[in-house]
N, C-alpha and C positions, 0 to 999 in steps of 0.2 A: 332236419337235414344237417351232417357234418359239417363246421365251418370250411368257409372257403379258405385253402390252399392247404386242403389238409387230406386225406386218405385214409378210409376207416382198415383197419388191418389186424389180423390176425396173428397171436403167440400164444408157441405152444412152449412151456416151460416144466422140466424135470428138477426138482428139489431138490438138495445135495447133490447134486450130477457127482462131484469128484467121489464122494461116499459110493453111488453108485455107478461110478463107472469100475474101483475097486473092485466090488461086488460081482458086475460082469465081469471083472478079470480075474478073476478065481483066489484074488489074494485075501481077501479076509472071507467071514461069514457074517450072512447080513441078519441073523440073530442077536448078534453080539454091536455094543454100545461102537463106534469106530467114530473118529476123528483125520480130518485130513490136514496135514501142519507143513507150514515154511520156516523158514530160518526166523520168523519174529513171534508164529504162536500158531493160535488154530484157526484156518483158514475157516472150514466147513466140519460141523457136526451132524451124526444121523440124529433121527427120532432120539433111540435111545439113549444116548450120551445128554444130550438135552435135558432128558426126564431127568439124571442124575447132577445138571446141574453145570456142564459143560456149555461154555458160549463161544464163539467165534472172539478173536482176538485174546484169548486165554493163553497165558505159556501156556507149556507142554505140562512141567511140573505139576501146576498148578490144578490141572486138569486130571492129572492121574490122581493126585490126592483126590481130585474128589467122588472120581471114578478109577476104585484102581483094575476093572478088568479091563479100562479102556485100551483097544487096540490103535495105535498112530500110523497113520498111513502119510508121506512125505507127498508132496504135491507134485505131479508129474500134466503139464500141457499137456504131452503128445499120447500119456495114454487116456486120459479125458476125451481127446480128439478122435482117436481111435476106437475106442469105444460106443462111441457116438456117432458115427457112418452108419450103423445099420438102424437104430430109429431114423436119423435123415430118411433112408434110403425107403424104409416104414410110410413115413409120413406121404414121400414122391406116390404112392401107391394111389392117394385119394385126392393129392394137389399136386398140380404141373411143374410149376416156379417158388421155389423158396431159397430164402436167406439165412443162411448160419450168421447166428447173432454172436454167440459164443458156443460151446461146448456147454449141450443142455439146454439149449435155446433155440427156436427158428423161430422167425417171421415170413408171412406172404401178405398179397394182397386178399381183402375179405371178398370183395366183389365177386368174381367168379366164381371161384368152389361154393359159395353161398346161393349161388342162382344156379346151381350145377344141383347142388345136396335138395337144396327146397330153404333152408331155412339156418339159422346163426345157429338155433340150439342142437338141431340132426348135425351141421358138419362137427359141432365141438363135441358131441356124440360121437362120430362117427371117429374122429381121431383117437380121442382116448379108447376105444376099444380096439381101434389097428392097432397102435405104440403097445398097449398091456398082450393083444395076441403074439404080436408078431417078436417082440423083444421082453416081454416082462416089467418091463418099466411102466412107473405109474407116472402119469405126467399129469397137468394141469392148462388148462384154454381156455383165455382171455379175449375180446375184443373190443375194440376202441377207438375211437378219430385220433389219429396219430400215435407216434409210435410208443413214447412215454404210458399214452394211455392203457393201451394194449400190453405194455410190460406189466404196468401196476394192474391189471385186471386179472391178467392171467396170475400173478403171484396170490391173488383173492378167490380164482378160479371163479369171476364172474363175468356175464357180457354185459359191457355199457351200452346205453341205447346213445346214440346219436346226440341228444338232447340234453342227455344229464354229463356230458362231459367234465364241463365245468365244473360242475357237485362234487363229482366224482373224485376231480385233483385237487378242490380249493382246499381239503382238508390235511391231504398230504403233509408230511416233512419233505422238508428242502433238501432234505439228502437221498431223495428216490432221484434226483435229477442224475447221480450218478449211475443209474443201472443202464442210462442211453449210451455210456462213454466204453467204446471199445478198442481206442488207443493208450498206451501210458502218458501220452502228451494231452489228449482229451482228459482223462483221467486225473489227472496232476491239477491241469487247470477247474476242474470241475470241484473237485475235493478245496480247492482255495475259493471259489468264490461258494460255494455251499457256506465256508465260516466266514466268510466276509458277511455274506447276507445273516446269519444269525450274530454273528458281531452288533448290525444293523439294526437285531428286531425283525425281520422277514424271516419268520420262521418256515412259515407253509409255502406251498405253491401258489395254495390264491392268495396270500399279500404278494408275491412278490408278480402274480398275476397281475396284478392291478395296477402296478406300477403303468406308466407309458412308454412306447416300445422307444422312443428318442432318446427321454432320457436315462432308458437301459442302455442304450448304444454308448452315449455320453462318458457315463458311469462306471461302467464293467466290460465295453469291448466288444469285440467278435463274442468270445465264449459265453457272455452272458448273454446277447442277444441272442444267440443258439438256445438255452438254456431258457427264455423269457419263453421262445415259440414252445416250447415242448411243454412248459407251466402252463400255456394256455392252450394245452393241446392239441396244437399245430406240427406239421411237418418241419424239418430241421432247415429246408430252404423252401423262402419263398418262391412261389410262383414267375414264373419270368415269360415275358415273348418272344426272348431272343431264341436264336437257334444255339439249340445247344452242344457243346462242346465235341469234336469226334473223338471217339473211343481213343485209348492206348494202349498200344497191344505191345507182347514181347514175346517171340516162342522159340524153340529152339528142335535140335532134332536129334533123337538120343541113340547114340550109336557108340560101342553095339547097345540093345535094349536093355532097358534097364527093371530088374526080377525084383530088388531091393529096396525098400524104402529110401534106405540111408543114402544110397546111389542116385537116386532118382530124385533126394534132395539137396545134395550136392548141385545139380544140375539147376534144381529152383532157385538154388542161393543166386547163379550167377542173372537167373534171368531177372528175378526181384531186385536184381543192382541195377538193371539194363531198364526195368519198367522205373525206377524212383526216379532215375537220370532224368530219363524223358521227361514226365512230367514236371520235375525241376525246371527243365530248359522251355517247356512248353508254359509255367506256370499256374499250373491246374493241381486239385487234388481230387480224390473219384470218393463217391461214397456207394461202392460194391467192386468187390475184387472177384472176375470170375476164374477159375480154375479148370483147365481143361485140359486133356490127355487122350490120347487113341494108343486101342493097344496092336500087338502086330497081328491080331486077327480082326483087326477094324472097327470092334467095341467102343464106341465114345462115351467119357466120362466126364461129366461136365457138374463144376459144383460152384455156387455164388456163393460171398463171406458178403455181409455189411459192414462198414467201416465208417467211422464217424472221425473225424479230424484230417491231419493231414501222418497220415505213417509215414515209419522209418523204413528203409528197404530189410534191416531185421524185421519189424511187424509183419511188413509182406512176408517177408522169408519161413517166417512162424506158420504163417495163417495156411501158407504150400505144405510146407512140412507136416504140419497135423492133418490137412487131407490128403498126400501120397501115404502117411500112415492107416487113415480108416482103408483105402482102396488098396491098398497092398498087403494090409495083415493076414484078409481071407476069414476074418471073424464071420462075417456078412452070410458066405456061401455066395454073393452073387461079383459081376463082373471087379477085377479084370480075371477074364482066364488067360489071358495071356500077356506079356514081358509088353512094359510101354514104351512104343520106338517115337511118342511127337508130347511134349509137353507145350501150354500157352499158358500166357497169361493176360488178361483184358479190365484194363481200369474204364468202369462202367459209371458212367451218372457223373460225369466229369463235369469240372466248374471252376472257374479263376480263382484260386488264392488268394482272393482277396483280401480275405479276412486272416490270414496265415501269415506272420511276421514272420522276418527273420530272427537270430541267436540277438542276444545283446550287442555281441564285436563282429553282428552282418555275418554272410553266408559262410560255410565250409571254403576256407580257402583253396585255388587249383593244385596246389601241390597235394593239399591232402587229398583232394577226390583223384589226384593220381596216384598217391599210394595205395587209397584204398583198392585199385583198378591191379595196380602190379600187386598188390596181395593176394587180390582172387587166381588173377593168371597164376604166381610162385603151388597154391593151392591145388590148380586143377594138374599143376605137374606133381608134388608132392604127394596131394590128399586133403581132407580137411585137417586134419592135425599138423600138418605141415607149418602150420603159419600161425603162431599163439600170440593170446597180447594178455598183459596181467593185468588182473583185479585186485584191487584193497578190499580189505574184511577185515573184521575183527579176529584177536588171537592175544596169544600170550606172549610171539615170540616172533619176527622177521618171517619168517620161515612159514608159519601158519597164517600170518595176517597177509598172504596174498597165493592168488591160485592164478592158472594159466589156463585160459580155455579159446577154442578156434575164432577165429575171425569169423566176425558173422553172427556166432552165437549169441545170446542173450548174456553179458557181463552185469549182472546182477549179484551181489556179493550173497556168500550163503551166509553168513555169521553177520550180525550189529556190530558194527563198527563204535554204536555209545555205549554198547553194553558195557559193566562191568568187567574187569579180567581180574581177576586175582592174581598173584603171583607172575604179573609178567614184566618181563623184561624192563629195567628201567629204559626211559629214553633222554637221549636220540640212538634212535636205532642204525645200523648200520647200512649205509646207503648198496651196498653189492651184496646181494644171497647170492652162495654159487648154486647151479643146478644139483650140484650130490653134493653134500659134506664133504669133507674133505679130511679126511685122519689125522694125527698127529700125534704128537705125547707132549704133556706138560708135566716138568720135574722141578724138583726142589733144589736146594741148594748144595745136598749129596748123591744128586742123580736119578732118585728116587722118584716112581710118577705120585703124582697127587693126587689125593682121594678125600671124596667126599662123602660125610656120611649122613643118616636119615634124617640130620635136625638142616643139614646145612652147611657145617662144620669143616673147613680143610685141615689136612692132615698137617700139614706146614704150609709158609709161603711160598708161590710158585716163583722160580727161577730161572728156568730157560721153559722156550717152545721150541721141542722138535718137529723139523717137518719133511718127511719122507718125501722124495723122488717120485714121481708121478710113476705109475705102471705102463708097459711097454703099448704100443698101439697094438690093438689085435688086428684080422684081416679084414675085420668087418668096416673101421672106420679109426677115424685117427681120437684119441682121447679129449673131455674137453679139458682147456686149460685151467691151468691151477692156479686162483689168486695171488697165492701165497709163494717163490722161489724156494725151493728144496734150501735145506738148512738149519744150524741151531744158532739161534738169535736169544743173547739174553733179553732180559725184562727190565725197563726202564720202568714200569710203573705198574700198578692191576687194580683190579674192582671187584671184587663181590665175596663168595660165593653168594649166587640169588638161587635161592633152593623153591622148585614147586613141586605138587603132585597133581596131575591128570586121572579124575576116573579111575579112582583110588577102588572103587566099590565094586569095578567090570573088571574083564576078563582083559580088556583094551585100558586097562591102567599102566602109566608108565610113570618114571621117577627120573627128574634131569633136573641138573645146578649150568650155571650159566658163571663165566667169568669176562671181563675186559683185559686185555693185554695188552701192553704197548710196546713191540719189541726195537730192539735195537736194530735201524738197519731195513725195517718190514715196516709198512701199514699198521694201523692199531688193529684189532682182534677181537671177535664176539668167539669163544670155545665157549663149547654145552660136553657136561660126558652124562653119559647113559648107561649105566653096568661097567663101569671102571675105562669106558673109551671116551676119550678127547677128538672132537672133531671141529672141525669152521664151521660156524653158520653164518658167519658174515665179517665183511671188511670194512672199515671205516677209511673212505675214502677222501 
């Protein structure tokens, strides 16, 4: 018998999903060795990059030396997600209720489809031959008393019996406890007590098994007593006799209907700010997000995420967005045929935040959850681009080390911030980048502009900045303003040339010198030229 407060449960798991959801999207060939990479390295490798010697967390570089046909595919959610709607939709074919775990992954319960099929080995049979007919994919099914169990079986593609659970985890590393965590804040904390506990000596799951659940609580908190149940192959919450928590719902009604993904997630973004509110105010967090949509020919499309901690209304926003993309792409061939005029959302398996602290300096304070509020509204009048907030990244220069992306979106920087930069810009950097450069001419002491050549070199010292008259408004809109007042300003002081080259070896290589100015009269000055032009990239305010 499965221990008590635990649920034997079934996962079905596809290997390099991101390699193969590529694959399905017609961007590489799945003969050839591929890699899927983010801004720090290689996320996931196929079979064959493998054979050659490629591992996950590898630069890019690195990995092409050692494979050099390797083709690098960038890591994309939404088409992972996308992709991945029609195995779901595969799977619904022979089980009623399931949970997207991630992209490449569901869970259900074993119970039913198990006394439905006859038996654990016909249904995990019976899947892998639907998923390889119906979509091509080869996948792999696990099952296991809890859900830890069930991840690490199916990645062994074996069934645990009931009895050997225990066996089955004590041997484990402590770092499978991460394949449970489906939030970044889950995540984050998982990934620090995984090195605390090997810091400790609790390598495996059964030492840290073994521990007692007190002074796990004691010790390491909410997330490690989470973390304790799944080592011992239990469910992520105990058992309770209270009545549990009512649903939270958010929906809205999409007028006119909405044909578009993008459209149709606009509309999610605001209701995933509308469902995190709630729950905030109600202080619960839900462990299944369902997704629900009817189209204008009455088609209901109903899809459950699992979710383990407490999400951010982007994580909900995410989780909407990657399923309006599998049901709207039309990969499938199957529903919607038609524009969806009712979107909902429902936090299911809801339960006190108990164990859910707030920030260091306590909650978001009300101003900010009203600007975030007046941001969405500015947004639904503008558009999603309407409303940007900037990220820091890594770069060479002001300019490159921060990008603008919508409200809402994932502000995840694409570049290392500790990486290395060669050649860049000394600091302190200039506190104002304007939106466009700004032209100019810097001249010498006989009027002459100044020029830089391929070591670095100025032609002479610079002596004035010229700076041209902004250009007339067009009809379209008024111009933005310009840091800098029209004018020639001599030069009280200057710095550099800082000479670098970019991607000297592509077709996208560029050549730019950087100086400081300190004019008379003006703010100090970051100019860069590029092909004999002078332009601002930044004001020292």
């Amino acid at each position: 018998m499965p221990p008590a407060g635990t649920a034997r449960r079934v996962v079905l798991w596809v290997p390099d999903w991101p390699v193969a959801a590529a694959v399905a999207e017609g961007l590489v060939d799945p003969q050839l060795p591929v890699a899927v990479h983010d801004n720090r390295g290689v996320v996931v490798a196929s079979a064959p990059a493998r054979a050659a010697g490629v591992r996950r967390g590898m630069r890019r570089r690195s990995a092409q030396q050692l494979c050099p046909e390797l083709v690098l595919v960038p890591v994309d959610p939404v088409r992972d997600a996308r992709a991945f709607e029609p195995l779901v939709q595969a799977v619904e074919t022979v089980v009623a209720e399931v949970e997207v775990v991630r992209p490449g992954m569901v869970v259900f319960l074993a119970r039913g489809p198990v006394r439905h099929v006859g038996s654990e080995d016909a249904l995990a049979e019976l899947l892998v031959g639907t998923v390889a007919t119906e979509t091509g994919a080869e996948c792999q099914v696990g099952v296991g008393d809890g859900l830890l169990t069930a991840m690490l079986a199916a990645r062994a593609g074996v069934l645990v019996p009931a009895e050997a659970s225990a066996a089955f985890l004590a041997g484990q590393d402590v770092a499978a406890l991460s394949l449970a965590a489906s939030t970044r804040q889950a995540a984050a904390e998982t990934a620090e007590l995984v090195d605390l506990l090997r810091r400790l000596g609790l390598r495996t799951l059964g030492a840290f098994a073994s521990l007692e659940p007190g002074d796990v609580a004691a010790r390491f908190g909410g997330r490690g007593l989470v973390a304790h149940r799944l080592a011992r192959g239990l469910d992520t919450l105990p058992p309770t006799s209270a009545r549990p928590e009512d649903d939270v719902l958010a929906a809205t009604e999409l007028d006119p209907p909405a044909e578009r993904a993008d459209v149709a997630a606009f509309a999610a973004r605001t209701l995933a700010e509308q469902l995190s509110e709630r729950m905030l105010r109600r202080g619960v967090v839900c462990a299944r997000l369902q997704v629900a949509a009817r189209t204008e020919d009455g088609t209901e499309l109903v899809r459950t995420w699992s979710i383990d901690g407490a999400p951010t209304a982007a994580e909900l926003t995410d989780r909407v967005r990657w399923q309006l993309e599998g049901w709207l792409s039309g990969r499938s061939g199957r529903p919607p045929s038609a524009p969806l005029t009712h979107l909902e959302l429902v936090a299911q398996e809801v339960s006190p935040a108990g164990a859910v602290q707030d920030g260091l300096w306590g909650r978001a304070r009300r101003g900010e959850a009203q600007a975030g509020r007046a941001a969405l509204r500015v947004q639904g009048l503008l558009g999603a681009e309407g409303v940007l907030v900037p990220v820091l990244q890594g770069g060479r220069d002001p300019r490159a080390a921060a990008r603008l992306v919508a409200w809402g979106d994932d502000a995840a920087p694409l570049r290392r911030t500790d990486a290395p930069w060669p050649g860049q810009v000394p600091t302190p950097w200039p506190a104002t980048v304007p939106t466009e450069p700004v032209p100019v001419r810097l001249v010498d002491a006989v009027g002459e502009d100044v020029r830089v050549d391929a070591r670095g070199t100025a032609s002479a010292p610079p002596a004035r900045v010229l700076v041209p008259p902004p250009p007339p408004a067009s009809k379209r809109g008024a111009v933005a303003p310009t840091p800098v007042d029209a004018g020639e300003y001599p030069l009280l002081a200057w710095a550099g040339p800082w000479h670098g080259t970019e991607r000297w070896w592509s077709d996208q290589g560029r050549r730019r010198a950087y100086v400081q100015v300190v004019p008379d009269g003006a703010p100090a000055l970051l100019l860069a030229v590029e092909r004999g032009r002078w332009q601002v990239e930044g004001v020292y305010d």
